[in-house]
RORODO-752845 format. One record per residue (C-alpha): x, y, z; residue in one letter. Coordinates in steps of 0.1 Angstrom, whole numbers, plus 2048, in hexadecimal, padded with zeros to 3 digits. Layout:
! residues N
XYZa
...
This chain:
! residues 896
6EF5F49B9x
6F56189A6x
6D86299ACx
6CC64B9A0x
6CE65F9C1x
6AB6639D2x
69E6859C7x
6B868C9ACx
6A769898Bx
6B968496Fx
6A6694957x
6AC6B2964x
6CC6B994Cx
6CD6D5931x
6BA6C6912x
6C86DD8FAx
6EC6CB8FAx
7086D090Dx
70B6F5916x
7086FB8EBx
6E570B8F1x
6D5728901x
6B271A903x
6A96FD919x
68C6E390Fx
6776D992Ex
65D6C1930x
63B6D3922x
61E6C8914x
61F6A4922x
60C6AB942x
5EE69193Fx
608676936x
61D67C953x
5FF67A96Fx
5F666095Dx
61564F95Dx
621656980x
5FE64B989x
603629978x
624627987x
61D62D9AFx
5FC6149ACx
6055F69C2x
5F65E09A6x
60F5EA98Ax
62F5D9988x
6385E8963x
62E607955x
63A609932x
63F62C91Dx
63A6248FAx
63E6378DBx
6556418BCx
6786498BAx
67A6718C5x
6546708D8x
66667C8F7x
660653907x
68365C918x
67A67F924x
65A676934x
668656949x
68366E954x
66C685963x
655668972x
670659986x
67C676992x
65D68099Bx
65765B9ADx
67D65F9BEx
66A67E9D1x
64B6679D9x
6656529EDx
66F6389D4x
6906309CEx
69C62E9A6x
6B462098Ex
6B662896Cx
6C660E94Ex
6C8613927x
6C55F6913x
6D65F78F0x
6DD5E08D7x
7025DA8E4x
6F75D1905x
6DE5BB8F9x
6FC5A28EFx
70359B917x
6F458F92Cx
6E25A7946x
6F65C7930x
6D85DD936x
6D95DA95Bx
6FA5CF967x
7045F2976x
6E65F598Cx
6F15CF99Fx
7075D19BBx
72B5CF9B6x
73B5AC9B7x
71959B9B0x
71F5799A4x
70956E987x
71D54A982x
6FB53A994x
6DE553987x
6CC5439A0x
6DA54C9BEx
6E956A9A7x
6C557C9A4x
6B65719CBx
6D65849D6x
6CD5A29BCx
6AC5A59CCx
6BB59D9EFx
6CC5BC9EEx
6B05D29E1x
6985C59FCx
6B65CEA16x
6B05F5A0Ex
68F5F3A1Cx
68160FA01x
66A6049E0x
67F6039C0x
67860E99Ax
68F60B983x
68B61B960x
69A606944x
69861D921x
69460E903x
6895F2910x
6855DC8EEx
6A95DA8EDx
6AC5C9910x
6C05A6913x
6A958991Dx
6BA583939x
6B75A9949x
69059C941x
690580954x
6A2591974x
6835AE970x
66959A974x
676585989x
67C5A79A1x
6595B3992x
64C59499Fx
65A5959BEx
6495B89C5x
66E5C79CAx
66D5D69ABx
6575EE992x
6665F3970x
66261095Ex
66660C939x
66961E915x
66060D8F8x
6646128D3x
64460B8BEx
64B5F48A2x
6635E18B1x
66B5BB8ACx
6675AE8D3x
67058E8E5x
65B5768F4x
66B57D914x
66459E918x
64359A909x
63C587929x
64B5A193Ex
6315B8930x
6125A3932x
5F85A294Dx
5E55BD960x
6035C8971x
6135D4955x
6045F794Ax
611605924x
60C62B91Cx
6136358F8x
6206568F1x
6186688D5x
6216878C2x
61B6A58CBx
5FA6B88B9x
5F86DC8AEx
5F26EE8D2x
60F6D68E7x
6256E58CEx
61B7088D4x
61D6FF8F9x
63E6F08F5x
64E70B8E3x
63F7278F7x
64C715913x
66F70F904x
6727308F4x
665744913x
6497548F9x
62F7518E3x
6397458BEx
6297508A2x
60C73E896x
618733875x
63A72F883x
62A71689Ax
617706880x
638706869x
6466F4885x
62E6DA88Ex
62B6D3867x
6526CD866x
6536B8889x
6326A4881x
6356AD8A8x
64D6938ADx
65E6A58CAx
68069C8C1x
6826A68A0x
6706C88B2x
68D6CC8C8x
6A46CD8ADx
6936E0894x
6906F98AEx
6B66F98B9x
6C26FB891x
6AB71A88Dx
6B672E8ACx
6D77268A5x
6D7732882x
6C174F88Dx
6A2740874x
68D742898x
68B7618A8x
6777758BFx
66A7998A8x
65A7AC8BFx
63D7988D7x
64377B8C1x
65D7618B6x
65975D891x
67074A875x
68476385Fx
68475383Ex
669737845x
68871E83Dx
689702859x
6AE6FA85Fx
6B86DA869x
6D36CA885x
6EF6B2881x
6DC699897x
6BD6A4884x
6CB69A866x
6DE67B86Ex
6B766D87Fx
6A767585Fx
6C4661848x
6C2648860x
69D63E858x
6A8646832x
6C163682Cx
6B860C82Bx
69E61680Ex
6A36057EEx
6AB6137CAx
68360F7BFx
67A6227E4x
6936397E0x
6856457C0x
6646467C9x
67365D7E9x
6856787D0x
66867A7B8x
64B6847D6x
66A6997E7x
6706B47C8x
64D6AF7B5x
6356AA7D8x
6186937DCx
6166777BFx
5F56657B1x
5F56427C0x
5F163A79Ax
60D651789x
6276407A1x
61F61A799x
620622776x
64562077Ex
64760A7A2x
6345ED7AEx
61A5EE7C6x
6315DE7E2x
6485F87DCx
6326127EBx
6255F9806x
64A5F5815x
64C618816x
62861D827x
63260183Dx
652612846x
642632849x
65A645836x
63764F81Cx
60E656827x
5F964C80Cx
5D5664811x
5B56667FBx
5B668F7EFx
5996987DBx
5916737CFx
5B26737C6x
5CA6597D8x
5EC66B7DBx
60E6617EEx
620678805x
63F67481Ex
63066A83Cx
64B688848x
6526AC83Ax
6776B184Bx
67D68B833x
6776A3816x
6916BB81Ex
6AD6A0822x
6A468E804x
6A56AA7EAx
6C76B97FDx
6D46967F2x
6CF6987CCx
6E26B47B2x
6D06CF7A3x
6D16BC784x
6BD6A0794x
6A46B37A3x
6A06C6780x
69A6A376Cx
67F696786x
66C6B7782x
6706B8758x
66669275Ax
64769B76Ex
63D6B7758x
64269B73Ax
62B68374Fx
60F69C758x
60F6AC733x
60A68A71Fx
5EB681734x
5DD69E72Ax
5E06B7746x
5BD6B374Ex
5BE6B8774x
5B76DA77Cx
5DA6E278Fx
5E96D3774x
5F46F3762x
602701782x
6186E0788x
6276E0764x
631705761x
63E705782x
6506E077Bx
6616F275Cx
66671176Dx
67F707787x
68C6EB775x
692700751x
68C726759x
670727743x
65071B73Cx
63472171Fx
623744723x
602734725x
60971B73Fx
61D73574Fx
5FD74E750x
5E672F759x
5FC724775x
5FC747781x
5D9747781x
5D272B79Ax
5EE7337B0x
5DB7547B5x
5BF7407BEx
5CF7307D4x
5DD74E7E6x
5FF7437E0x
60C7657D2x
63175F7D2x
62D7477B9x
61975F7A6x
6307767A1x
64E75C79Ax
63774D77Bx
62C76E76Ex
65177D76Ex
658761757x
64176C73Ex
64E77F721x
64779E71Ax
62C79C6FDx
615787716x
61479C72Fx
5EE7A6726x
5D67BB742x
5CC796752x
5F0792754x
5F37B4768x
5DC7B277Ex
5E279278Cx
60679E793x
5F97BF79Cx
5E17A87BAx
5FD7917C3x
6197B27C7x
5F87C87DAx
5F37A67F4x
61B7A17F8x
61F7CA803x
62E7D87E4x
6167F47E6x
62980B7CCx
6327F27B7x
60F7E27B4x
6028097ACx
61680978Ex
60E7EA77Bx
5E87ED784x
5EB812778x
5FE802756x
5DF7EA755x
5C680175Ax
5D181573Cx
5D37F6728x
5AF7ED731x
5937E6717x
56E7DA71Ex
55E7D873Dx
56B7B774Bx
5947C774Bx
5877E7758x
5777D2775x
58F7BD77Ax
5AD7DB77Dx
5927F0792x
58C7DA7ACx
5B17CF7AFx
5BD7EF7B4x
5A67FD7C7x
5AF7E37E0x
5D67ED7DEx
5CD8117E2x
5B480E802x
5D47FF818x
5F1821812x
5D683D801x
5BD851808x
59884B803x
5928617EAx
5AE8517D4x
59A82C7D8x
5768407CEx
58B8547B4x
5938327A6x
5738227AAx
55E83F79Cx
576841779x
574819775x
548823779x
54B83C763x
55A823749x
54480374Ax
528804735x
51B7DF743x
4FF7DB762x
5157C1770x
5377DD770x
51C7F8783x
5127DD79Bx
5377D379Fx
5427F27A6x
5277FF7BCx
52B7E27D5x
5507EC7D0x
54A8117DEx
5388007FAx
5547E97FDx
56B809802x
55781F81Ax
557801834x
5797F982Fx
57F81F83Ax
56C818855x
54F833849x
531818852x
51282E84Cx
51C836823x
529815820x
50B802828x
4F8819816x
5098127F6x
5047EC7FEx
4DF7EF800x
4DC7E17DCx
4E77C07E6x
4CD7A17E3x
4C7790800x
4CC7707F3x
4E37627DBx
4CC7527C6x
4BA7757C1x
4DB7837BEx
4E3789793x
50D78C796x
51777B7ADx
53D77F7B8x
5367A37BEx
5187977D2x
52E7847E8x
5447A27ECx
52A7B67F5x
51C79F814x
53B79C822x
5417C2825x
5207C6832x
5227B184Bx
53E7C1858x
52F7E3854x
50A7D3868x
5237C5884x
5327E7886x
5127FB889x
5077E78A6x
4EF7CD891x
5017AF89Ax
4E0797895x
4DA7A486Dx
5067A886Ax
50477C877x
4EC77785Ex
4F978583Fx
51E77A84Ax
51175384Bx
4FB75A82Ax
51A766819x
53174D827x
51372E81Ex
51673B7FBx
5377407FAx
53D71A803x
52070B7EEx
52D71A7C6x
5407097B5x
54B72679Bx
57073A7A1x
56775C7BBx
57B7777C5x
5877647E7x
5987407E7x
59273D80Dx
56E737819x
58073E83Ax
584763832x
55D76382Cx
55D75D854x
56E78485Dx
54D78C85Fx
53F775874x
55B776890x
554798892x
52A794890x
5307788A8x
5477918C2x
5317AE8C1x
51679A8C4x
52278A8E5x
52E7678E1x
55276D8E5x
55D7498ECx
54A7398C9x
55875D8B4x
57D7558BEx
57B72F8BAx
56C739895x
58674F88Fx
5A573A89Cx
59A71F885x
596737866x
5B974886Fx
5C772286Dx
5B571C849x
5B973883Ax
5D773481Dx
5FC73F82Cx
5FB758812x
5D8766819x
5EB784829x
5CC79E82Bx
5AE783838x
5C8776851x
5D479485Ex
5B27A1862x
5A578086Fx
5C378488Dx
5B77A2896x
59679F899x
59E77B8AEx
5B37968C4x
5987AB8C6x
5817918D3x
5967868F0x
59E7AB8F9x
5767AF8FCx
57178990Ex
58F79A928x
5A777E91Fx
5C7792918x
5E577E916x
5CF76C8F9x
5CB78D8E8x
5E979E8EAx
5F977B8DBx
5DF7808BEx
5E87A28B8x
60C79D8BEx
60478289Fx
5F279C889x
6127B488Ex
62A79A882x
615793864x
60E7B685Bx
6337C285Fx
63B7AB845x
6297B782Ax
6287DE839x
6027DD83Dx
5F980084Fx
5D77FC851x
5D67DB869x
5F97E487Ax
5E4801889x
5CC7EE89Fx
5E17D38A3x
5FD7E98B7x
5DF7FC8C6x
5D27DC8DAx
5F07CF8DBx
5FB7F18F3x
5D77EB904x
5DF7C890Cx
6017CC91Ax
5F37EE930x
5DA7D9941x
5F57BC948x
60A7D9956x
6277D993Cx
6277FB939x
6497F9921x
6387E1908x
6197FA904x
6318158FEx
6448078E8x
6207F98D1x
6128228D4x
63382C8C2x
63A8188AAx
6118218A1x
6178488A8x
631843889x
615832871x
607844856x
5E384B861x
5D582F848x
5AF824854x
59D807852x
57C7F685Dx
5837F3880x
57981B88Dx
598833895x
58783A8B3x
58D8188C2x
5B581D8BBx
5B48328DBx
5AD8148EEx
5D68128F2x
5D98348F8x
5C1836913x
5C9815923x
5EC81D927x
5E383E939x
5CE827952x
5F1813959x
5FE83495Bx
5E783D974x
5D885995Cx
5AF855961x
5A4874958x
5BC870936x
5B384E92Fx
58C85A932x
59087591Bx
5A5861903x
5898498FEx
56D8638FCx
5808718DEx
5828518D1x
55B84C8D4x
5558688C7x
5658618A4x
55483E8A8x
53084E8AAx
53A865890x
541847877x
525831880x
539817894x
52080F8AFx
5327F48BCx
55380C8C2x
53F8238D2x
53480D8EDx
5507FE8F3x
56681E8F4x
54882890Ex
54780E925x
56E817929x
567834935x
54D82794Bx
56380B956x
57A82A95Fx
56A83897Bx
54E84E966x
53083995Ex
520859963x
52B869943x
52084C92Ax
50183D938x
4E984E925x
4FA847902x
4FF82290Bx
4DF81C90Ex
4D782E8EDx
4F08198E0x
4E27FA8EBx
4C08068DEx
4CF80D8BAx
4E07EA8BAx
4D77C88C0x
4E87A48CFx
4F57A18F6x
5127B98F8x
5057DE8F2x
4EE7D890Ax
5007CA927x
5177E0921x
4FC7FB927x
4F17E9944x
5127E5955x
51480C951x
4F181395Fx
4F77FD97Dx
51A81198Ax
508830989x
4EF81D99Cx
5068119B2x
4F07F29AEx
4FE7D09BBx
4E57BB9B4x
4E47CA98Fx
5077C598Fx
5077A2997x
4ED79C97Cx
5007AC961x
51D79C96Ex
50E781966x
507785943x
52C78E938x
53276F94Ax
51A75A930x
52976F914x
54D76A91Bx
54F790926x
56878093Ex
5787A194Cx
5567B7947x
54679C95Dx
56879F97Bx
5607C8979x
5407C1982x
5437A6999x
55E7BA9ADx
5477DE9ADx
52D7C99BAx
53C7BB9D7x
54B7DA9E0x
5277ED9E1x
51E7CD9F6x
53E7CFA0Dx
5337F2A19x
50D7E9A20x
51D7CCA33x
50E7A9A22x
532798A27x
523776A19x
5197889F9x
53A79B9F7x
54E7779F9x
53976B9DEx
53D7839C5x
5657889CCx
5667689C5x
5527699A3x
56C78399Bx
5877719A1x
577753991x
57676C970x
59777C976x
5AA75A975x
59A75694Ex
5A9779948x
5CC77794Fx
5E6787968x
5D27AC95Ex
5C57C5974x
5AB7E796Dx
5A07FE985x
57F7EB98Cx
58C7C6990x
5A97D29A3x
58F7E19C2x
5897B99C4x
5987A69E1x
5A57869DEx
58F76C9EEx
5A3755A06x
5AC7369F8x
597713A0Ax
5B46FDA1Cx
5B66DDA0Ex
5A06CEA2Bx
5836E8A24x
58A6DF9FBx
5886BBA06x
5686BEA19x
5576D7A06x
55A6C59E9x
54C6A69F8x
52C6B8A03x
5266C59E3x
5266A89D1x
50A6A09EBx
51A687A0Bx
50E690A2Cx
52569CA4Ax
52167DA58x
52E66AA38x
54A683A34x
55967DA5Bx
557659A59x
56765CA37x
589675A45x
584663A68x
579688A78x
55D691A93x
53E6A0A7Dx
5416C2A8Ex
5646C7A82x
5556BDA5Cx
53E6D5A65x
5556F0A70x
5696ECA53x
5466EDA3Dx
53E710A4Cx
55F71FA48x
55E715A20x
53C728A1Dx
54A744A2Ex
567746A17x
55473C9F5x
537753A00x
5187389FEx
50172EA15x
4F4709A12x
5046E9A01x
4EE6F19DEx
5027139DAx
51F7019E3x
51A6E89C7x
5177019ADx
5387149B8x
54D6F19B2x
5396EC992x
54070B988x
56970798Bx
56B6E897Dx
């Protein structure tokens, strides 16, 4: 029989294609369904194990790996494709696994010989048949018949949807025959599976550009990927790999699936295809105003189309996006063109009464004409800047003539050029509109626009200087209101905290209290930054959720689309306030909502999710989210958030000892305009000071970060302050900062000022047992690496009094807190030793008599003498540093 060699890896071969590619596609995000699987597999009672799933799920790819994995287990392996040419003969699928010279003219004595010889090896046999629904019937029988015989397990993979026998339905019936379906990947496999494939971390919206293009389908994945790092679309920039041009390209073999499962549609289907391909998702109703019913059940059926209730709207989609792509590459430009005119035709003589409608027909007659009516045009423009969507603003309001181009006009292009990084150019038409200005609500609407453009390249005084001559020009209470929450607004954003929250102290406290309300909502989001900032993290929570509740619950048009961006606040209230896990969780899943072209909220929102991990200790996680911030603010040249992004990104890499990396992040900074923002300048010495520690540079790195918290304290950050302190306590001086940490923790409120306070008080102390305790509490907060520092000054203090059982224990809670951190290392974690590791006998018993069985139970259960369970017990105190089976309980509940 031809056999796959015992311990050769057929799967083992380069993925990419025949030597054509430079990246290699391992087996990643599929670890639960291979234990599982191989599990299945090895259990004496299974005599099939079948992988089932659709075409490109990676079926294949996983029964590879299994039975390469079982060949090492001691099984021997065959491996068999079935196809639909084989399928016309008779045993086709498996006749190069028989012996040679078999004789098939009596299947009889034919298949006892077959499984005569198999027995003869000695050695238990699976042999993995792919694409099983194609098998002959008489490959079938001789399986089961093997099965059956116990000689033989078969391994399967299975298309779903597919027509099958009644002979191999038998073959798969019964308790011995497991089935595992295999579906596509979700959002994180895919990040683990390009991370993995790619060797680093891909953008966020890269990865999300990719999972929306695969559906996680892993093949069409695979060869997304290979299409856009051969076309150089993929690329690593900097920490990151990140598409060039957003365009997905596709492969030959891409392509040639994708027509494949296109190209049996009929006429009727075809045209239902072409119209959701150029104009996107249809109304149920619109599209059987020109097909029947059944024709959009056969193409639901085939699952070519998804039809999904939007808004109490039934609407039809294609069930894939990359189906799109091929389908509008196969009609002319002229064809195209007529579906979109036809669909602006369609929407117009119902009325247009939807309220995207406007926005549909003057982009419809935009790209299918060149030109569109200026009212639509300015309408369209309108929503898309709702929506965030600024390139499209600018394309429909360069199509406007001339003599529209009113202040309205202006400033909305003025917005969408200011959000995109055209910094000059956005100066110049707001300056044009300002000029043209009349009556309060233009002189508003111009102020508050630019004043936004000019706080990310000028100076402060030039956003006051704008502010202050747009006051001096209103006449209304609701401009003065306006504007005074605006100058509130701009001292935060310059990260002056004191003068800004002063200036917001005429803010209701409620928004039914509140008598204008869109600057109202304005206003509580920039003071709870500005509370979180100033150490009030309790009052900052509670005006971030009041503004975000009210955000949410109107119904009228506000200055922010995204009731995610209402949530900046919060992740930071949430931070400071000393729930790291629950802050980046919220801000993760506001980064993902907010709109793709939502530039300032998400690149703010990435930072401040960066921030959070560098505080919980986890750096790998936030060096990825600054590395993300970077990419996004290089795009549109945004100083103000490039600044602390390359700062933490230099902190990051410093602690993970990539002393190159951190470099390179402090000079590309050094060569930044100094441009401020909210977050204090005195925490941008974080990568400064940090890099000196890698450098070996204390006494630098100390005074580094007292400069920096003295320009915090001089600016009201609180928060800053204390953290920049604790540094420098962390640093070998405790001594120097005690005393103002603790003021700090009085002038603040939540969990971190004053553990942070605490941990200081307690080195100076020299304090274990203080140590331990605030250990401790970083622990409950998510202060992972605070809570290894601590952990690992205590047990030294407790090594030289000489309490070894207390030393073991807290080494071990540091290492415990370390693992959650990352491959990094500071001064204080690094004076912790590593704990020795329990054998697998001491793991085996120890975790035995935690979960509460006797010695005696335990040796009867491993067949050992109850003194040797017991010696083993001892040693695993010893090394986990407890005392008695109850502390040993709550170690292993702690690791799982």
């Amino acid at each position: 029989m031809r056999l796959i060699d015992r311990g050769s890896r057929n799967g083992s071969r380069d993925l990419m294609g025949a030597g054509t590619h430079s990246i290699r596609w391992p087996l990643i995000g599929r670890d639960d369904e291979l234990a599982a699987s191989l599990s299945a597999l090895t259990d004496r009672s299974t005599k099939a194990l079948i992988l089932a799933g659709p075409a490109g799920a990676g079926k294949t790819r996983l029964a590879e790996e299994c039975l390469f994995l079982a060949a090492r287990r001691g099984f021997s392996v065959g491996q068999a494709t079935a196809s639909a040419a084989a399928k016309a003969v008779p045993l086709g699928a498996v006749a190069h696994l028989l012996p040679p010279g078999m004789e098939f003219s009596d299947p009889v004595r034919g298949f006892a010989a077959a499984a005569a010889s198999l027995r003869s090896g000695g050695s238990r046999w699976i042999l993995m048949v792919d694409d099983l629904h194609l098998i002959d019937t008489t490959s079938v029988v001789l399986l089961r018949q093997l099965m059956d015989a116990g000689i033989v397990k078969v391994l399967g993979t299975l298309r779903t949807g597919e027509p099958l026998c009644e002979t191999l339905h038998s073959l798969l019936r019964g308790d011995s025959a497991q089935r595992i379906d295999i579906d596509a990947f979700d959002f994180s496999g895919t990040e683990r599976v390009l991370h993995g494939v790619l060797g680093a971390p891909v953008g966020r919206r890269t990865t999300q550009d990719l999972f929306n293009a695969s559906g996680g389908n892993p093949l069409y994945l695979r060869e997304i990927v290979y299409g856009a790092v051969e076309t150089g679309a993929l690329r690593k920039q900097g920490e990151l790999w990140e598409l060039a041009d957003g365009r997905l390209p596709t492969t030959r073999r891409l392509a040639e699936v994708i027509a494949a499962r296109l190209s049996h549609v009929k006429d009727d289907e075809r045209n239902v295809l072409n119209r959701i391909a150029v104009c996107g998702a249809q109304s149920v109703s619109e599209l059987c105003q020109n097909v029947s019913p059944e024709t959009i059940d056969r193409l639901e059926s085939a699952a070519l189309i998804e039809v999904v209730e939007e808004r109490q709207r039934v609407t039809v989609r294609l069930a894939h996006p990359l189906y799109g792509e091929t389908v509008r590459e196969s009609l002319s430009t002229a064809e195209r063109n007529a579906l979109m005119a036809e669909a602006a035709d369609r929407i117009e003589s119902r009325g247009a009464r939807r309220r995207d409608d406007a926005l549909r027909i003057a982009s419809y007659r935009l790209a299918a004409t060149g030109t569109a009516d200026p009212r639509l045009l300015l309408d369209a423009a309108r929503l898309a800047s709702h929506s965030n969507d600024y390139p499209r603003v600018l394309a429909l309001l360069k199509a406007l003539p001339d003599d529209h181009r009113s202040v309205g006009a202006q400033v909305l292009m003025g917005d969408a050029l200011f959000q995109m990084g055209h910094w000059s150019a956005a100066e110049s038409m707001l300056s044009a509109a300002g000029a043209a200005a009349q009556g309060d609500e233009e002189v508003l609407a111009v102020a508050m626009t630019r004043v936004e453009n000019l706080l990310g390249r000028a100076p402060l005084s030039a956003a006051l200087e704008a502010n202050m001559e747009a006051l001096s020009a209103v006449t209304s209470p609701v401009g003065r209101y306006t504007l005074t929450v605006n100058e509130g607004y701009i001292f935060i954003s310059k990260g002056i905290v004191t003068e800004g929250l002063q200036r917001l102290e005429i803010l209701e406290d409620d928004v039914q209290r509140a008598q204008y309300v869109t600057p109202w909502l304005r206003g509580v989001l920039t003071k709870a930054l500005g509370l979180s900032l100033a150490g009030h993290t309790q009052l900052s929570a509670v005006w971030a959720q009041r503004g975000y509740d009210a955000y949410v619950d109107l119904t009228q048009e506000v200055l922010a689309p995204d009731a995610s961006a209402q949530k900046l606040p919060w992740v930071l209230a949430l931070c400071e306030g000393g729930m790291m896990a629950r802050a980046a969780r919220e801000g993760e899943d506001a980064y993902d909502q907010l709109s793709e072209f939502s530039s300032v909220a998400r690149m703010w929102m990435s930072v401040l999710v960066a921030r959070t991990q560098w505080l919980a200790g986890h750096v790998p996680l936030a060096r990825h989210w600054y590395a993300e911030a970077i990419a996004l603010a290089r795009k549109v040249e945004n100083t103000i958030i490039l600044r602390p992004a390359l700062s933490g990104l230099a902190a990051c890499a410093a602690v993970q000892g990539d002393i190159a990396a951190a470099e390179s992040a402090l000079d590309e900074f050094r060569a930044l305009p100094e441009i401020v923002g909210f977050l204090s300048e005195g925490e941008l010495q974080a990568g400064r000071a940090w890099l000196e520690v890698a450098r070996g540079n204390l006494t630098e790195a100390r005074e580094l970060l007292a400069e920096g918290a003295a320009s915090a304290r001089a600016t009201g950050h609180v928060t800053a302050e204390s953290l920049l302190l604790t540094d420098i306590a962390r640093l070998g001086a405790p001594q120097d900062v005690v005393q103002r940490l603790a003021e700090l923790a009085e002038e603040g409120d939540g969990a971190l000022l004053p553990a942070r306070a605490e941990l200081a008080a307690a080195l100076v102390a020299s304090d274990a047992q203080r140590l331990r305790t605030v250990a401790l509490q970083c622990e409950e907060m998510g202060a992972d690496l605070l809570a290894a520092e601590a952990y690992s000054a205590s047990a030294e203090m407790l090594r030289r009094v000489g309490v070894p059982r207390a030393v073991t224990d807290a080494e071990n809670r540091a290492a415990a807190c370390l693992a959650r951190c990352g491959d990094v290392r500071t001064p204080l974690s690094a004076r912790s030793i590593a704990p020795a590791p329990l054998t697998e006998r001491e793991r085996e018993i120890a975790a035995a008599a935690a979960s509460g069985a006797s010695s005696k139970s335990i040796a009867a259960e491993l067949h050992l003498s109850v003194r040797t369970v017991n010696n083993h017990l001892h040693r695993a105190y010893a090394k986990l540093g407890v005392s008695d089976r109850r502390s040993l309980a709550e170690v292993f509940e702690a690791g799982r």
